[in-house]
N, C-alpha and C positions, 0 to 999 in steps of 0.2 A: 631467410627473409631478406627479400633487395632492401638497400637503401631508398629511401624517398626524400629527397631534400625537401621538402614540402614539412615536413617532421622536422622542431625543437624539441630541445628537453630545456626546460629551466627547471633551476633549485631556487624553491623558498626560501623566506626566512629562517624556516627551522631547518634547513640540510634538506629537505625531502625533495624531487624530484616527480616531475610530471610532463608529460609526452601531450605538446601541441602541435594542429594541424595549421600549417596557416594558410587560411582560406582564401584572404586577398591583402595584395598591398594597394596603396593609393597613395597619391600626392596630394599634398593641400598645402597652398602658399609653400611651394618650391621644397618642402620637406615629404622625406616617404613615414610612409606607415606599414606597421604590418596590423591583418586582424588575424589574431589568433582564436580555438577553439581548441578544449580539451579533448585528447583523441575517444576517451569513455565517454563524452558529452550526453545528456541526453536534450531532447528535447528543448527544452525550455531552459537548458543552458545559456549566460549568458557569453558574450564574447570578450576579451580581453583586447585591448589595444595597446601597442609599443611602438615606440618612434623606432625606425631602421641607421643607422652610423654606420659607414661605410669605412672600411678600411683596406688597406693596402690586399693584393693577391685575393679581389673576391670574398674576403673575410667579413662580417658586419656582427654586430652588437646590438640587442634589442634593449630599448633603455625604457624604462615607465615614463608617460606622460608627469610634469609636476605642476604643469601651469594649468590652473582650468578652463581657460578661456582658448588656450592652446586644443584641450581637450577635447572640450563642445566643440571646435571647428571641424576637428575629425567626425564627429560623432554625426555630427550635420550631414559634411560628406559622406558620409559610408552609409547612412540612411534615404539619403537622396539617392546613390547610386541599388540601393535594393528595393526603392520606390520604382526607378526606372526600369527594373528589371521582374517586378510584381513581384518581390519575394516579400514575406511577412518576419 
């Protein structure tokens, strides 16, 4: 199987491990995002969002949103941009 950089794995809280795709990133107020989706997703799955941290050699950190006001603004943007694109 190739690699796909497109492919995370995060562990949850409990140790477990789960294989996301990330579908788009976006900027909002000078910071990126990533959207994530579970790669067994079905349907009516919903999407995950993580702020992207950039590090040194290409490296980055995906960190959970904490603030919600931070949060809605992504939420805003990334629904704007799937309005623009007719996706539901």
């Amino acid at each position: 199987m190739s690699e796909n950089e497109n492919i995370v794995t995060l562990v949850d809280e409990e140790g477990q491990e789960q294989d996301f795709e990330i579908i788009m990133t976006l900027d909002v107020e000078g910071k990126e995002y990533a959207i994530l989706l579970p790669i067994d997703a079905g349907e009516e799955e919903d999407a995950y969002i993580f702020k992207i941290i950039h590090e040194a050699d290409d490296e980055y950190t995906l960190v959970a949103i904490e603030d919600d006001e931070e949060y809605e603004n992504v939420v805003a943007a990334y629904e704007a941009i799937l309005d623009e694109e007719g996706i539901e």
